[in-house]
Backbone as CSV, one residue per row, in Angstrom:
resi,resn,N_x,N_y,N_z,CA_x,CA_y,CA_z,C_x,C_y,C_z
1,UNK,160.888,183.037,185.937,160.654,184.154,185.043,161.215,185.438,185.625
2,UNK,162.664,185.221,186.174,162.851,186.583,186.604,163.982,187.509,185.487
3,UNK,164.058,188.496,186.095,164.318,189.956,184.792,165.613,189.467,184.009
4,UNK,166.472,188.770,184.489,167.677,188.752,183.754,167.861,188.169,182.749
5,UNK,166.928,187.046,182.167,166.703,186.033,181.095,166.715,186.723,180.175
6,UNK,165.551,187.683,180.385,164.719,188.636,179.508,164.813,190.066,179.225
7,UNK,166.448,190.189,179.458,167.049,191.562,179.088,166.903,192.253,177.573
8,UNK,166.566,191.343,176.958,165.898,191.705,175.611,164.763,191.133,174.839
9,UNK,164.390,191.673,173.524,163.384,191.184,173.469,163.411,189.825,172.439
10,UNK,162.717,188.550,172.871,163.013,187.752,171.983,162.761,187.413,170.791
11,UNK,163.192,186.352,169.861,163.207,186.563,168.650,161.420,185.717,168.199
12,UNK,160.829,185.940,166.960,159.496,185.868,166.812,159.943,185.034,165.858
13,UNK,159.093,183.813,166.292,159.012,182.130,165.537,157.893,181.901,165.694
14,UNK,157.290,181.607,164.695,155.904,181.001,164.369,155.503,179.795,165.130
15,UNK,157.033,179.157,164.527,156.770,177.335,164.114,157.631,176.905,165.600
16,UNK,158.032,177.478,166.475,159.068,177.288,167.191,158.682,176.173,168.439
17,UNK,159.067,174.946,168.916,158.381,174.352,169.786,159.593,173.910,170.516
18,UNK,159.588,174.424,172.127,160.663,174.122,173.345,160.579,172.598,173.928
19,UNK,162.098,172.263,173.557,162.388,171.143,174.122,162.143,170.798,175.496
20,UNK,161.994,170.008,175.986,161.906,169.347,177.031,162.575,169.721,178.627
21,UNK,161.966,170.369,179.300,162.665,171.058,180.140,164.026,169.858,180.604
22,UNK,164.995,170.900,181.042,166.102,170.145,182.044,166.511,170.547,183.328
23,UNK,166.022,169.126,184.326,166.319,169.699,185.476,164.890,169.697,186.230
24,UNK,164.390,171.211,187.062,163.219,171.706,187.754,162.095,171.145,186.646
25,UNK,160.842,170.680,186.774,159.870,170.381,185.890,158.811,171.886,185.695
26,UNK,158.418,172.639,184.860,157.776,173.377,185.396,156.117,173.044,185.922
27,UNK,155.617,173.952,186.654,154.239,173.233,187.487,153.710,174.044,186.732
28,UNK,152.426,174.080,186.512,150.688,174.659,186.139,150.942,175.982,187.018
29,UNK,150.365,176.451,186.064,150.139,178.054,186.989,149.633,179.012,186.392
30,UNK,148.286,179.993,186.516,147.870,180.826,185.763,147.937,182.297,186.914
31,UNK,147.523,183.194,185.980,147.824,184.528,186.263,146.376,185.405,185.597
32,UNK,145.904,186.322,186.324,144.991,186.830,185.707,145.071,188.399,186.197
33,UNK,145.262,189.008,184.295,145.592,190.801,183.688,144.087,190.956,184.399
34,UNK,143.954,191.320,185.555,142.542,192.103,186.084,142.806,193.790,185.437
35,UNK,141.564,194.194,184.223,141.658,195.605,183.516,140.196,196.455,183.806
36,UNK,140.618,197.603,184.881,139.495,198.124,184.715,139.496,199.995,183.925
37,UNK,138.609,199.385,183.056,138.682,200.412,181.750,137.592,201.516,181.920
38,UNK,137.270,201.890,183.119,136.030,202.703,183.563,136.762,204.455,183.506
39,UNK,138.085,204.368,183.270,138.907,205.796,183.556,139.207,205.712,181.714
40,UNK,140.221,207.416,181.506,140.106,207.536,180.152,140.978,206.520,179.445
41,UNK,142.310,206.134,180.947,143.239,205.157,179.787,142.901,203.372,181.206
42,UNK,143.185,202.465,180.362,142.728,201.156,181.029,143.808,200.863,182.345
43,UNK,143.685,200.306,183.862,144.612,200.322,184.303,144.642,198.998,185.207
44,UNK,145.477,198.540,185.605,145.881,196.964,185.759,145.849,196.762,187.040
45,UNK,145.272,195.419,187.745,145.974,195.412,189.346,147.149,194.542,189.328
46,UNK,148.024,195.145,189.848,149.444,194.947,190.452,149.852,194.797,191.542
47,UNK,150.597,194.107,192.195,151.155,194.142,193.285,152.812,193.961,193.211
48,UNK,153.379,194.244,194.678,155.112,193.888,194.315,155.195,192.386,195.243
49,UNK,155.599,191.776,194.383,156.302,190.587,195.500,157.121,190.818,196.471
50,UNK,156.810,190.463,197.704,157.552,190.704,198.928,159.178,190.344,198.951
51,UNK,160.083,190.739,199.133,161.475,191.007,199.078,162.205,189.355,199.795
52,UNK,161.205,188.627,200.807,161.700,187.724,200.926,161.390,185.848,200.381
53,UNK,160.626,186.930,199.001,160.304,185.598,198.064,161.387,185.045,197.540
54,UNK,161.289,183.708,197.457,162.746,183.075,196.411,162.520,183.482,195.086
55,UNK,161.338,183.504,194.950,160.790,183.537,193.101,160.666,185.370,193.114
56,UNK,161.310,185.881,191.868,160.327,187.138,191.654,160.622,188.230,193.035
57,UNK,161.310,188.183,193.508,161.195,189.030,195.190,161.359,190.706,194.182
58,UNK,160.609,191.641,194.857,160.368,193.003,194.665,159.943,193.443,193.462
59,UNK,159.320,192.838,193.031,158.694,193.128,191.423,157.003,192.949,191.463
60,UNK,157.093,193.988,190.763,155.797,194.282,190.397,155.364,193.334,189.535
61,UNK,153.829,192.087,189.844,153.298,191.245,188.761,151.758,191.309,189.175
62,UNK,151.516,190.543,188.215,149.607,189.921,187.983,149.429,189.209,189.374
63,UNK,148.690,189.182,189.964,147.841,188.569,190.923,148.199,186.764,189.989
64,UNK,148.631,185.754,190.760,148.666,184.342,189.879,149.879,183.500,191.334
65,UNK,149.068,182.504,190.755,150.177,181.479,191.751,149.909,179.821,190.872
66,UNK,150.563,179.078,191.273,150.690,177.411,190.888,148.959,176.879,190.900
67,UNK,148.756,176.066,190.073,147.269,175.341,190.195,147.427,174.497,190.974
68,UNK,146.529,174.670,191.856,146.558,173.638,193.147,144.743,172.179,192.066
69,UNK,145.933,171.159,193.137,144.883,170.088,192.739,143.588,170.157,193.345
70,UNK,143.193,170.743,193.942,141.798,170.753,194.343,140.813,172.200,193.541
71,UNK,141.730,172.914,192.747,140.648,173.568,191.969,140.369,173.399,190.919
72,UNK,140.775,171.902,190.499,139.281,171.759,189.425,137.712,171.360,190.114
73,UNK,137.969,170.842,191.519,136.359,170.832,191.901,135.986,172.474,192.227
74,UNK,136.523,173.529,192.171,136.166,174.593,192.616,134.255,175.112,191.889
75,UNK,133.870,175.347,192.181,132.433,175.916,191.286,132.456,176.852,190.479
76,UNK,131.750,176.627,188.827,131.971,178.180,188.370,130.360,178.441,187.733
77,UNK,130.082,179.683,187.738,128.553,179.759,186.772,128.807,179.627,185.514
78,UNK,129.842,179.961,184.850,129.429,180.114,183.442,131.128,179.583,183.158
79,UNK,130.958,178.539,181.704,131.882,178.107,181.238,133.034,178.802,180.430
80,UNK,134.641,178.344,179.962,135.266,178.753,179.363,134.791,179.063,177.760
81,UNK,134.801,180.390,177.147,134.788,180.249,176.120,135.089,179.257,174.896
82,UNK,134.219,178.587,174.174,135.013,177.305,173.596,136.375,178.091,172.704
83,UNK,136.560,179.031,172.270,137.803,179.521,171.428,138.804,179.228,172.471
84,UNK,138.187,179.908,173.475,139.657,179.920,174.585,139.792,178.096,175.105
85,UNK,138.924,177.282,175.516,138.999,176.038,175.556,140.021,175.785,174.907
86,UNK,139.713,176.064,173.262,140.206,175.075,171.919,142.183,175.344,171.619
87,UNK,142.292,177.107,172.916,143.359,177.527,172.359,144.374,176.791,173.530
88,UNK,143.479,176.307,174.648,144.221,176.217,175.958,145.033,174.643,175.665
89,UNK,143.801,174.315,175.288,143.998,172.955,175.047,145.155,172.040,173.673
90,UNK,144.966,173.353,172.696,145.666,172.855,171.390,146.981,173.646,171.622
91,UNK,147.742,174.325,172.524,148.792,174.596,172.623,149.450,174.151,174.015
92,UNK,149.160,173.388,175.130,149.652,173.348,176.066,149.771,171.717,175.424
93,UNK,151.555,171.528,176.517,151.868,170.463,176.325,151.667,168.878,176.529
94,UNK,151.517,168.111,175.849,151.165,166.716,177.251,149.430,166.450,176.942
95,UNK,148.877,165.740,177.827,147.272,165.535,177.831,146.664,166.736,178.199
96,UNK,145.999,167.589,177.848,145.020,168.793,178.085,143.581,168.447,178.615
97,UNK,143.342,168.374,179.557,141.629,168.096,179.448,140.897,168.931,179.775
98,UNK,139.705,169.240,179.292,138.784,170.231,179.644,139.136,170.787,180.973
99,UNK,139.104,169.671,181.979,139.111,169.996,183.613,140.108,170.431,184.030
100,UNK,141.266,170.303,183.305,142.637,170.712,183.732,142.768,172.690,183.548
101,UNK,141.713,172.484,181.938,141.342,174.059,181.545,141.162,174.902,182.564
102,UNK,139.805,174.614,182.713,138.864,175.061,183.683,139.772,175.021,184.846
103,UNK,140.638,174.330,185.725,141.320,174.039,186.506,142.317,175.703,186.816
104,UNK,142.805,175.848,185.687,143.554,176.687,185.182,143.454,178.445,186.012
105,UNK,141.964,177.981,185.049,141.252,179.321,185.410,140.186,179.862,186.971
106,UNK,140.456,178.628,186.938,139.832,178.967,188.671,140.609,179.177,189.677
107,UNK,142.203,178.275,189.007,143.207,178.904,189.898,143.606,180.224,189.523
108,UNK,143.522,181.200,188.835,143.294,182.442,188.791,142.681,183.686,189.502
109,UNK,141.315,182.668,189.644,140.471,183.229,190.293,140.719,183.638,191.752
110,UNK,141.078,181.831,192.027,141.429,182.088,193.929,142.655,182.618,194.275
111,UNK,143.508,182.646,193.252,145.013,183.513,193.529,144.554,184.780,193.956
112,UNK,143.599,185.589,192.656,143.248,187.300,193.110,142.844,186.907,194.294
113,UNK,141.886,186.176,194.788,141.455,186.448,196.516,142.367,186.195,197.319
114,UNK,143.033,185.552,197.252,144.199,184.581,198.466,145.069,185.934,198.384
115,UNK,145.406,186.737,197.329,146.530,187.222,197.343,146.202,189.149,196.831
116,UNK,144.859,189.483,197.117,144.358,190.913,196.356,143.609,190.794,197.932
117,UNK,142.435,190.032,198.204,141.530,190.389,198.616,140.455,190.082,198.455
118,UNK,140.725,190.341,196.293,139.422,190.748,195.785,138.769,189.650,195.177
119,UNK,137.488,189.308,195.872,136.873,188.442,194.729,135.564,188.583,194.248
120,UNK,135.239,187.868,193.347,133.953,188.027,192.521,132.279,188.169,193.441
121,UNK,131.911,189.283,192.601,130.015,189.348,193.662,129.382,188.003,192.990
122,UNK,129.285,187.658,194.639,128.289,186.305,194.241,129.093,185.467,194.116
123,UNK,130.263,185.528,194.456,131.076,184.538,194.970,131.715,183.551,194.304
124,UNK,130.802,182.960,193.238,131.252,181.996,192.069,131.877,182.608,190.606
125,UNK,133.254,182.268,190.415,133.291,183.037,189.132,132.625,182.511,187.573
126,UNK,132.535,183.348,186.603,132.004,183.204,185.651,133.305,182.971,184.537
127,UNK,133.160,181.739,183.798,134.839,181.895,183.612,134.541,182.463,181.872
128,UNK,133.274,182.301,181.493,133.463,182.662,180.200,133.500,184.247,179.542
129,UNK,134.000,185.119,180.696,134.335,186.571,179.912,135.992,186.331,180.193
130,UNK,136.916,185.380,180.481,138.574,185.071,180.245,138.746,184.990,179.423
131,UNK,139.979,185.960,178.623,140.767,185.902,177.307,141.459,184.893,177.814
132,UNK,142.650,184.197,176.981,143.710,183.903,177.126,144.653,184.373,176.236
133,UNK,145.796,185.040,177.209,146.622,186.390,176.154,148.103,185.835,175.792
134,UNK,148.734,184.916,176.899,149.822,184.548,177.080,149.698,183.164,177.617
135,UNK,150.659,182.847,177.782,151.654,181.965,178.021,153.264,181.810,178.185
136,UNK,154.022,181.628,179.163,155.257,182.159,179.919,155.625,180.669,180.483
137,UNK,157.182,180.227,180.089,157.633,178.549,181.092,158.470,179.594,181.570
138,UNK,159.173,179.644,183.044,160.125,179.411,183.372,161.401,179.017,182.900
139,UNK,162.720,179.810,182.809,163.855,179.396,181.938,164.260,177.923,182.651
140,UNK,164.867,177.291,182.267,165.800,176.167,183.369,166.996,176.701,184.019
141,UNK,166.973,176.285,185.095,168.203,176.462,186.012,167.359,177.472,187.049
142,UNK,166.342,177.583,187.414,165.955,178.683,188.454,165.217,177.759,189.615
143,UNK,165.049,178.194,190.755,164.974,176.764,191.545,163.148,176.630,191.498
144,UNK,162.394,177.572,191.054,161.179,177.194,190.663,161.207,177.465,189.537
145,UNK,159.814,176.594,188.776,159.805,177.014,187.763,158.235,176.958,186.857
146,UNK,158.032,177.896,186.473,155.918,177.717,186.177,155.558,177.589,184.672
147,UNK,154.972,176.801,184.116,154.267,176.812,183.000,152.970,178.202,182.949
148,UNK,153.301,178.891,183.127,151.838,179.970,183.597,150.984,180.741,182.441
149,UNK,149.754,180.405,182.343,148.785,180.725,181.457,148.387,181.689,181.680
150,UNK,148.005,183.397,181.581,147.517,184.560,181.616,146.545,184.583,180.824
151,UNK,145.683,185.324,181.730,144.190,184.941,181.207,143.750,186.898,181.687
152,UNK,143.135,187.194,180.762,142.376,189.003,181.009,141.187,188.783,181.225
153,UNK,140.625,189.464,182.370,139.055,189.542,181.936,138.741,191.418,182.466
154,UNK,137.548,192.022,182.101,137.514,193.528,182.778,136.735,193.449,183.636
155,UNK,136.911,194.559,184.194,136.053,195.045,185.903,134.167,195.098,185.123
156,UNK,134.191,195.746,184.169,133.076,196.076,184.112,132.675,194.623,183.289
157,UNK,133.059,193.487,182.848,132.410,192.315,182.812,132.344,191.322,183.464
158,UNK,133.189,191.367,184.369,133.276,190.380,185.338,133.375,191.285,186.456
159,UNK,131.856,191.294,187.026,131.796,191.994,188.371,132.481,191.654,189.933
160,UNK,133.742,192.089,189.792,134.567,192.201,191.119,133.377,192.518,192.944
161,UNK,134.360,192.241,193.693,133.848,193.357,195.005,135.285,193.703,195.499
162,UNK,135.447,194.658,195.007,136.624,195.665,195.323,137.063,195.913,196.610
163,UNK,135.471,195.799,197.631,135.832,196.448,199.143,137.055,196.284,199.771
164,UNK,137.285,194.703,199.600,138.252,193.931,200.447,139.600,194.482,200.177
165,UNK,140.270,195.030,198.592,141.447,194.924,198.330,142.476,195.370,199.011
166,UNK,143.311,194.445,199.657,144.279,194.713,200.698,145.768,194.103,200.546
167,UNK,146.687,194.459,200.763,147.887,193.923,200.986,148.066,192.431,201.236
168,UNK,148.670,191.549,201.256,148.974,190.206,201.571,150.123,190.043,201.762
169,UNK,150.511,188.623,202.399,152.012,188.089,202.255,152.451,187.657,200.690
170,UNK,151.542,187.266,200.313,151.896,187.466,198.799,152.422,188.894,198.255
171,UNK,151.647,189.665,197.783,151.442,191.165,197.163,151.519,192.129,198.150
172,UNK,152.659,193.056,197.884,152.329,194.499,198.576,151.950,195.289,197.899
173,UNK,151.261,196.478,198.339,151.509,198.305,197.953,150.532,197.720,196.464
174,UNK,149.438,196.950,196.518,148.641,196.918,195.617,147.919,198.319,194.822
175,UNK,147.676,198.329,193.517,147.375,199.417,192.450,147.254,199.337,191.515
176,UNK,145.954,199.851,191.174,145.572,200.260,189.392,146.560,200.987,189.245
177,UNK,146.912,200.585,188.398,148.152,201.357,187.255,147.865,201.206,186.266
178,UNK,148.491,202.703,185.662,147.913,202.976,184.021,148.607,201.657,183.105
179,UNK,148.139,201.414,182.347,149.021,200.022,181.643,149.593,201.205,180.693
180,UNK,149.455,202.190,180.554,150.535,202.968,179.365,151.608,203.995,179.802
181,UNK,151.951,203.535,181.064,152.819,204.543,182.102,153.432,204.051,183.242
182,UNK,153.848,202.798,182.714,154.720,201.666,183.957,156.009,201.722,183.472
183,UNK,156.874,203.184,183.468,158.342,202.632,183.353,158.640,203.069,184.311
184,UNK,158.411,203.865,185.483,158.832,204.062,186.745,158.447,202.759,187.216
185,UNK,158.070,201.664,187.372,157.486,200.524,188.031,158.486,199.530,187.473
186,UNK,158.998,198.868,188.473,160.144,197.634,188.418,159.297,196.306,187.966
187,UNK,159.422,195.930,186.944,158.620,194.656,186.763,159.922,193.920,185.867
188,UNK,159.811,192.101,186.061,160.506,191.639,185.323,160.098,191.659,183.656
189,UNK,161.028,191.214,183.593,161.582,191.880,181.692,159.463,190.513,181.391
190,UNK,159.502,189.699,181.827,158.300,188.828,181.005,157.099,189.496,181.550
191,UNK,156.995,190.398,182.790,155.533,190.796,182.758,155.612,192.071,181.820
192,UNK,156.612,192.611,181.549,156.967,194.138,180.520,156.138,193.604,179.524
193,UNK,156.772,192.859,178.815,156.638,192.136,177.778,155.035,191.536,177.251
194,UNK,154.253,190.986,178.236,152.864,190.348,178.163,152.295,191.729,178.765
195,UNK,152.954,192.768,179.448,151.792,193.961,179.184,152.127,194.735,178.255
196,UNK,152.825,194.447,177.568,152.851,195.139,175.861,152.192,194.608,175.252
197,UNK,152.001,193.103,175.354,151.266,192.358,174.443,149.411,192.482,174.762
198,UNK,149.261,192.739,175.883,148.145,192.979,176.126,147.428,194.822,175.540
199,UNK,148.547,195.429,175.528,147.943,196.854,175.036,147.603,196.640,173.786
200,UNK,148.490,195.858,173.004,148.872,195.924,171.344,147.291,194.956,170.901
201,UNK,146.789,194.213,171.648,145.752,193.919,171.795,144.475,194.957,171.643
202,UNK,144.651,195.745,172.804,143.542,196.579,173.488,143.624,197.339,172.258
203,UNK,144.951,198.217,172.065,144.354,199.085,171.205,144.192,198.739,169.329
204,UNK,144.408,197.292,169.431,143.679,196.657,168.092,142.018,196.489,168.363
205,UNK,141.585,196.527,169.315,140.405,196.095,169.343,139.630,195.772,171.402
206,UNK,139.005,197.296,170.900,139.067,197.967,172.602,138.456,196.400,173.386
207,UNK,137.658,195.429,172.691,137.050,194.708,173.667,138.000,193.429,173.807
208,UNK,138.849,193.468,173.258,140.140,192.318,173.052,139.331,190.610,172.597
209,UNK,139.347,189.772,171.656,138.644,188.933,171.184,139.077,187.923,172.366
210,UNK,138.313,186.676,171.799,139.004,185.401,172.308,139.821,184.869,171.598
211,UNK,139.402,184.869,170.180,140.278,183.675,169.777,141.980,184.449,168.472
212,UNK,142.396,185.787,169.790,143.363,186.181,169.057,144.581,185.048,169.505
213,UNK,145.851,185.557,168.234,146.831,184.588,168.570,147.604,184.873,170.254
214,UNK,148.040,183.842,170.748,148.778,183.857,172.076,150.068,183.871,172.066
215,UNK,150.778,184.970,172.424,152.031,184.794,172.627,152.869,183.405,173.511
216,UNK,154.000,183.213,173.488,154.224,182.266,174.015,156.136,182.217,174.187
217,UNK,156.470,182.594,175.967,157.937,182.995,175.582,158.467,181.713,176.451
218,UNK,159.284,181.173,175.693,160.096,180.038,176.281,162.025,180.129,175.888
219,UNK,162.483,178.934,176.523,164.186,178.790,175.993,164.247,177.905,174.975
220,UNK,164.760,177.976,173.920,165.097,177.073,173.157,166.643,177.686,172.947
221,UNK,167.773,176.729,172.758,168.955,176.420,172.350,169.619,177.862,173.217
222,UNK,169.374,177.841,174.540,169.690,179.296,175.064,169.399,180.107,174.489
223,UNK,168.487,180.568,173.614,168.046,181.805,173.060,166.693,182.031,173.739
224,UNK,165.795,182.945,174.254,164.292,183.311,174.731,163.502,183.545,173.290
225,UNK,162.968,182.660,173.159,161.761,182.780,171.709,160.603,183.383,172.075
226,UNK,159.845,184.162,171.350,158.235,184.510,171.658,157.810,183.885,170.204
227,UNK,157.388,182.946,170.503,156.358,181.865,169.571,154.929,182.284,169.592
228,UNK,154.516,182.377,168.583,153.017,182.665,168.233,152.202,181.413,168.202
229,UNK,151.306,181.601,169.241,150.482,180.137,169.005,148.969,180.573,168.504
């Protein structure tokens, strides 16, 4: 998903469904829009990918990495919203299972810590205040490549512990940033894009639902589609 694919914006298909990758397979991978809306305008945590990443190097993205197989045993208190379940499940490709869901979203969870710092008071996350906003494959021909699910939840519903938030080998120069004042900020053309889609959200409806439609940007016939799921 890096900037050059996505030098513009793609074309909007309802019905549109991406062939079969060629080549790299893409892996599982979620990402989570952490929004804390406690200031007058809402603002995002960000970090830049370190310069000697293969994937993404010097760009500003979401806290998110690959679903590792051991976090569907991870623990959570409180379950996925069934809307968001019903949306995870009825648009992702292949067998979907609950656990793979849930899987999803816990790898979310441990990305922000592994790679922010920051994780949830009380240690266990609660997965049922997660939107799911997006969805993003990887073009073909890039030597990784992620199926990655973006998932929002806010500071003031899902109680963070902030203390820790620190730099990583993952993420540098971590920061709330205004989500309505990132054009000085280098981000690839698909996180631009899913934080537009996330405002156009917010300011339809300050508490953002569950069961709104999900964007969804993939390649079909060399063209970049944003499919509505």
């Amino acid at each position: 998903m890096n900037a050059p694919p996505f030098d513009r914006y793609p074309e909007d298909d309802d019905h549109a469904t991406p062939k079969a990758a060629v080549g790299v397979r893409p892996r599982d991978a979620a990402a989570l829009v952490l929004v804390d809306r406690s200031k007058e305008t809402p603002r995002v945590l960000m970090g830049r990918r370190a310069s000697g990443h293969v994937f993404m190097p010097d760009v500003y993205v979401f806290p998110g990495g690959r679903r590792d197989p051991r976090d569907h045993a991870l623990p959570f208190s409180g379950d996925l919203n069934p809307q968001v379940l019903t949306k995870l499940q009825a648009t992702a490709a292949g067998r979907f299972t609950q656990s793979r869901a849930r899987a999803l979203a816990l790898a979310a969870f441990r990305e922000v810590a592994e790679e922010t710092g920051v994780t949830v008071a009380g240690g266990v996350p609660d997965l049922s205040r997660l939107r799911y906003v997006a969805r993003a494959i990887t073009p073909p021909g890039h030597v990784r490549r992620y199926d990655t699910h973006f998932f929002l939840t806010f500071c003031d519903e899902t109680v963070f512990d902030l203390t820790h938030l620190r730099d990583t080998d993952e993420l540098e120069d971590l920061q709330w940033l205004d989500i309505s004042a990132l054009s000085g900020v280098k981000l690839a053309r698909i996180t631009q894009l899913i934080l537009e889609d996330v405002k156009r959200l917010m300011d339809a409806e300050s508490d953002t639902p569950f069961d709104g439609p999900i964007p969804f940007y993939f390649m079909r016939h060399g063209r970049f589609v944003r499919s509505r799921l």
